[in-house]
N, CA, C and O atoms as a DFTB+ gen file, in Angstrom:
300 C
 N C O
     1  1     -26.024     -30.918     -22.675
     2  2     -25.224     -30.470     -21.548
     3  2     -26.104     -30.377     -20.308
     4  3     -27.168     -29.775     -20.445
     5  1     -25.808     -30.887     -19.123
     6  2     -26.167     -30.805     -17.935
     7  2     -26.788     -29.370     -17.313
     8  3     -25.989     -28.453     -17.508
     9  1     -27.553     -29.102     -16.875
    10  2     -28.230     -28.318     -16.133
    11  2     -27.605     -27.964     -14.552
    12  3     -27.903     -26.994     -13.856
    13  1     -26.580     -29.151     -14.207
    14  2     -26.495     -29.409     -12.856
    15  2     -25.328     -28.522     -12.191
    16  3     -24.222     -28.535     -12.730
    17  1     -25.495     -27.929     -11.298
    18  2     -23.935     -27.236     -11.147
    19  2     -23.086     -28.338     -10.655
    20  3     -23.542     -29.256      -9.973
    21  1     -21.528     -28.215     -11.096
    22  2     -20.975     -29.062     -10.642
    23  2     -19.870     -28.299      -9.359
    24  3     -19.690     -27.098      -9.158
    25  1     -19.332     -29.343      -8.725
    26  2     -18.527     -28.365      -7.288
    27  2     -17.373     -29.468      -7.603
    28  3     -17.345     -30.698      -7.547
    29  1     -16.132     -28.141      -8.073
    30  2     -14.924     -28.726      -8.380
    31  2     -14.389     -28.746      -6.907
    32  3     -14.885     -28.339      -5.857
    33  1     -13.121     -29.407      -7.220
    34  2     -12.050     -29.543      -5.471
    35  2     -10.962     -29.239      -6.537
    36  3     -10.964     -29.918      -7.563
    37  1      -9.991     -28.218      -6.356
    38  2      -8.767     -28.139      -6.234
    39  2      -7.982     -28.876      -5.514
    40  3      -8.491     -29.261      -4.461
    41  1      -6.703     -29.272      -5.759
    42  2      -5.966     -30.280      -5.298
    43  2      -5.753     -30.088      -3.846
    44  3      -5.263     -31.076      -3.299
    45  1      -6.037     -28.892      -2.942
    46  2      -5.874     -28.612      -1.753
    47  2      -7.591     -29.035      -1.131
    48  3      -8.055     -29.176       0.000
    49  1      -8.010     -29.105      -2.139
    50  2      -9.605     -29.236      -1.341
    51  2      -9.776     -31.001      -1.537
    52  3     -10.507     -31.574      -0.729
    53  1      -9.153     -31.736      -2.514
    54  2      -9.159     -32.731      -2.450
    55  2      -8.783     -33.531      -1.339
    56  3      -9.419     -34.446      -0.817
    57  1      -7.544     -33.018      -1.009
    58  2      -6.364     -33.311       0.289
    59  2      -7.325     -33.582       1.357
    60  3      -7.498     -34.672       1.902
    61  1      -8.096     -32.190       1.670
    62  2      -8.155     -31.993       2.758
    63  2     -10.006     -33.085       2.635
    64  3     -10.646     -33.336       3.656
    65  1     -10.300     -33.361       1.755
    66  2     -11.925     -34.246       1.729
    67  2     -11.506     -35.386       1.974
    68  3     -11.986     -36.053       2.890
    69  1     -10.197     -35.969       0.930
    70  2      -9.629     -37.396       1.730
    71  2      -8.970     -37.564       2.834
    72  3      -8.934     -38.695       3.318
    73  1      -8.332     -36.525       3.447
    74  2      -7.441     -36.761       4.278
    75  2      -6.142     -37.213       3.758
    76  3      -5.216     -37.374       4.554
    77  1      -5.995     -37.417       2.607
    78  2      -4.661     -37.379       1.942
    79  2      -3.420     -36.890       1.619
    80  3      -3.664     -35.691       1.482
    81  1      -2.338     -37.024       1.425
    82  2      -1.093     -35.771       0.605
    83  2      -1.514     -35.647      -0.409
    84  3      -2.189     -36.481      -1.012
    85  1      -1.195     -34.585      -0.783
    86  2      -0.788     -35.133      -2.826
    87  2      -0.153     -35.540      -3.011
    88  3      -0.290     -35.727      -4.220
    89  1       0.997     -36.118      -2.627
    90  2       2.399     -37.439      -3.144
    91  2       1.122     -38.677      -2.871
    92  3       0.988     -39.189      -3.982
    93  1       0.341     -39.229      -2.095
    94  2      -0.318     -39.925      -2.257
    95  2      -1.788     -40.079      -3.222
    96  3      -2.217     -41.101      -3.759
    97  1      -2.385     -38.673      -3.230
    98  2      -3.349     -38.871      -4.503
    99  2      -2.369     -38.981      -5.769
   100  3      -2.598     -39.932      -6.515
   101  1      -1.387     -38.195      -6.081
   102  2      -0.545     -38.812      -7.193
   103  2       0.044     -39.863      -7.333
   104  3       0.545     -40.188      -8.410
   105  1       0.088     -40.538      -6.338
   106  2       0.194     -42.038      -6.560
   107  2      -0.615     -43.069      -7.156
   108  3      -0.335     -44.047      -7.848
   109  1      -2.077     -42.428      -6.546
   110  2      -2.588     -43.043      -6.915
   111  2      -3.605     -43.129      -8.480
   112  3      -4.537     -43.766      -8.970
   113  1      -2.683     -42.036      -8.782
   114  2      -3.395     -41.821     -10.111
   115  2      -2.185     -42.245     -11.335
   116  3      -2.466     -42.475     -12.511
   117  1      -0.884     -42.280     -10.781
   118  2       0.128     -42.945     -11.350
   119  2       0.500     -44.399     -11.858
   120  3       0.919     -45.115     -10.950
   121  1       0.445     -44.948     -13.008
   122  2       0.384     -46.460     -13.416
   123  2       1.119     -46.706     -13.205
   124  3       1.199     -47.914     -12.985
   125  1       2.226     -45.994     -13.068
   126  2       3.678     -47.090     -12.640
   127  2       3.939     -46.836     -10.959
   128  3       5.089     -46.990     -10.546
   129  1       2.904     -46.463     -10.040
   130  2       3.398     -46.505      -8.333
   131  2       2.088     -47.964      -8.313
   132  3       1.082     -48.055      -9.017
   133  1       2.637     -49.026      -7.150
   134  2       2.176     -49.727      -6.349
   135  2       0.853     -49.063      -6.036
   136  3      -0.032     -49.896      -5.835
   137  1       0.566     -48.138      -5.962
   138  2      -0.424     -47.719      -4.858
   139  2      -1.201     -46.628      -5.912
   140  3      -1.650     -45.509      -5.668
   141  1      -1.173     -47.576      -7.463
   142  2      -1.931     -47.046      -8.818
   143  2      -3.438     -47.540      -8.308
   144  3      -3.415     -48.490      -7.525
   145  1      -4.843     -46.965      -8.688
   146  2      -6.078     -47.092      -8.492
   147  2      -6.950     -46.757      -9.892
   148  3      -7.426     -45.691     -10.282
   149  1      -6.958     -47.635     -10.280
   150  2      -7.413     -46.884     -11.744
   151  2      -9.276     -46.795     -11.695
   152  3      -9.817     -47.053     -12.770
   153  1     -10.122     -46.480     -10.614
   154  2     -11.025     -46.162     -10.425
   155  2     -10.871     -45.323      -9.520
   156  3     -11.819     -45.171      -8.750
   157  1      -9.856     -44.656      -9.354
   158  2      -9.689     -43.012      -8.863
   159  2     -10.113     -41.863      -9.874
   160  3      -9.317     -41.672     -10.794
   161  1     -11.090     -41.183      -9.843
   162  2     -11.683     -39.979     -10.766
   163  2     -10.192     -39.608     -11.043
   164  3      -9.129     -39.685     -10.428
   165  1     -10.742     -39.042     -12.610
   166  2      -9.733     -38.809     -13.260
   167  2     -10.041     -37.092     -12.781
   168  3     -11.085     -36.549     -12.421
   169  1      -8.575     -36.525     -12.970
   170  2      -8.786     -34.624     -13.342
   171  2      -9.683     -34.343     -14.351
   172  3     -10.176     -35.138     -15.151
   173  1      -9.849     -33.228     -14.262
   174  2     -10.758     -32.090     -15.269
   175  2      -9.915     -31.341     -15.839
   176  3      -9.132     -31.345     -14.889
   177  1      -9.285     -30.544     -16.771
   178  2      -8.239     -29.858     -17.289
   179  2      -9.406     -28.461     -17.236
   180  3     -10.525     -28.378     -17.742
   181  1      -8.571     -27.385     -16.353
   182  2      -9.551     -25.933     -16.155
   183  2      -8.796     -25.291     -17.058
   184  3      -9.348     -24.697     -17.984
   185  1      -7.552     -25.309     -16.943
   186  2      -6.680     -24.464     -17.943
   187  2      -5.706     -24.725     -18.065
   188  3      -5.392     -25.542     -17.200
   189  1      -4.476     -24.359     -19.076
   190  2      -2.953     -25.322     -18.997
   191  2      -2.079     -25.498     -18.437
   192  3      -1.013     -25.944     -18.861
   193  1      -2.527     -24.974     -16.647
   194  2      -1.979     -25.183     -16.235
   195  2      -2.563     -25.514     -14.364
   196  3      -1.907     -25.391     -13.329
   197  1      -3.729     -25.865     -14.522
   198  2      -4.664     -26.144     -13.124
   199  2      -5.834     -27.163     -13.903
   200  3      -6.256     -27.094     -15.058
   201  1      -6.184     -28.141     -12.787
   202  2      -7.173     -29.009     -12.860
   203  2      -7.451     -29.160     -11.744
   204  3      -6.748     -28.765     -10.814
   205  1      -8.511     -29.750     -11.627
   206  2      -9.429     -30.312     -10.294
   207  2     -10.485     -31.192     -10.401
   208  3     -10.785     -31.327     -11.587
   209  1     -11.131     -31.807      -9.706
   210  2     -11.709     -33.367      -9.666
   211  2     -13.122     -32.711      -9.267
   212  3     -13.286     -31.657      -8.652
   213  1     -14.255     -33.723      -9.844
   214  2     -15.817     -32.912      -9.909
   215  2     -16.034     -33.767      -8.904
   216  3     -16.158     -34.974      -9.112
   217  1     -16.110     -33.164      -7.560
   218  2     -16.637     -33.780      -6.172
   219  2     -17.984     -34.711      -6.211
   220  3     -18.492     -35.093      -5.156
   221  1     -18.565     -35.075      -7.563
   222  2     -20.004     -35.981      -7.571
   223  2     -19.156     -37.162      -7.683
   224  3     -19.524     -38.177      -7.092
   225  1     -17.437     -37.187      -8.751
   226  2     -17.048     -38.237      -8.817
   227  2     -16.523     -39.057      -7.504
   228  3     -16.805     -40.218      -7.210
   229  1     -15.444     -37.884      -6.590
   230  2     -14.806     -38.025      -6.218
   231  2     -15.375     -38.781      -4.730
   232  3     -14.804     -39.620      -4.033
   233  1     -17.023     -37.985      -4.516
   234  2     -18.190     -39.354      -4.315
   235  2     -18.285     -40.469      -3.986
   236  3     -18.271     -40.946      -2.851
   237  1     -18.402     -41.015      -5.093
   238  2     -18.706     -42.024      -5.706
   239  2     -17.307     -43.045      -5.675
   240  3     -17.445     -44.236      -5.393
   241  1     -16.081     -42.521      -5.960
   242  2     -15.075     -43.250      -5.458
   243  2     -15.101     -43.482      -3.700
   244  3     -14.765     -44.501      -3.096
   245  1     -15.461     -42.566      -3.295
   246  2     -15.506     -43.022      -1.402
   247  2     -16.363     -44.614      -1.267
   248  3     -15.881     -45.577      -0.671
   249  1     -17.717     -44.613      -1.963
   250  2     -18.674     -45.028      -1.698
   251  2     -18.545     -46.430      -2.472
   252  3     -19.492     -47.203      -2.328
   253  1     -17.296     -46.901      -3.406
   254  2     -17.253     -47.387      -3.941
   255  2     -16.483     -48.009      -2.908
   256  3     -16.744     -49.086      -2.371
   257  1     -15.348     -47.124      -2.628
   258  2     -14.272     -47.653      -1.496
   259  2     -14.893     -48.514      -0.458
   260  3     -14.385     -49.619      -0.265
   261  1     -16.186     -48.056       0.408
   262  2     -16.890     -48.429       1.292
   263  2     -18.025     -49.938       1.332
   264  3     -18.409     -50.739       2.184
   265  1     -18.238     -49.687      -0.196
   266  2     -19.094     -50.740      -0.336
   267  2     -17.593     -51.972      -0.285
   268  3     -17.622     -52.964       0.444
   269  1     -16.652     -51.709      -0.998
   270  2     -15.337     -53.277      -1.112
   271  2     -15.027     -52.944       0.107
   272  3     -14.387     -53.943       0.434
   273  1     -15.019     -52.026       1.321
   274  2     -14.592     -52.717       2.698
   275  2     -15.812     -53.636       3.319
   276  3     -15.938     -54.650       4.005
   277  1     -16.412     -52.917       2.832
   278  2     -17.789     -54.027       3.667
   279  2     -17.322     -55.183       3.441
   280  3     -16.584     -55.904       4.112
   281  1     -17.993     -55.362       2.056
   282  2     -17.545     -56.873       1.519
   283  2     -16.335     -57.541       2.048
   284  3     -16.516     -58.752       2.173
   285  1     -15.103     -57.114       2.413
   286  2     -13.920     -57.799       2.536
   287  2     -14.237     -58.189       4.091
   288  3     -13.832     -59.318       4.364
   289  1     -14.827     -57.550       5.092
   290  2     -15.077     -57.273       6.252
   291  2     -16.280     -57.941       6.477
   292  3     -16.675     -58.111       7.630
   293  1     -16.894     -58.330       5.535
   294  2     -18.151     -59.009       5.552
   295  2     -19.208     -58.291       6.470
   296  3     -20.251     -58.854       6.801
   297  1     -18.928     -57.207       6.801
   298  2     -20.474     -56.463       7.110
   299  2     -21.839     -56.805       6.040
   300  3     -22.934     -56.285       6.250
């Protein structure tokens, strides 16, 4: 087990790091919406009835995002 602290986002802290709704992060975590991303960090289950996303992932999806605009953009 990790040593590392991790820094969760609640779905309001997510919102507000992407600039997103949640009708749109649930979209995009949804297989059957158009606007499915299946290299969107998955949830964390805190308890049965709250989850939240470990901000190292949620990261790493930006940066992932950034590196395929380059490329498409050819920076």
């Amino acid at each position: 087990m990790s040593s590392k602290p991790y820094v969760i986002l609640r779905i309001k802290d997510l919102c507000e790091k992407l600039k997103l709704s949640k009708p749109t992060i649930y979209n995009l975590m949804n297989k059957n919406s158009k606007y499915f991303d299946e290299a969107f960090p998955k949830p964390i289950k805190l308890t049965a009835n709250s989850v939240a996303w470990i901000e190292e992932h949620v990261d790493a999806w930006i940066e992932r995002k950034m590196q395929s605009n380059e490329e498409v953009i050819g920076v």
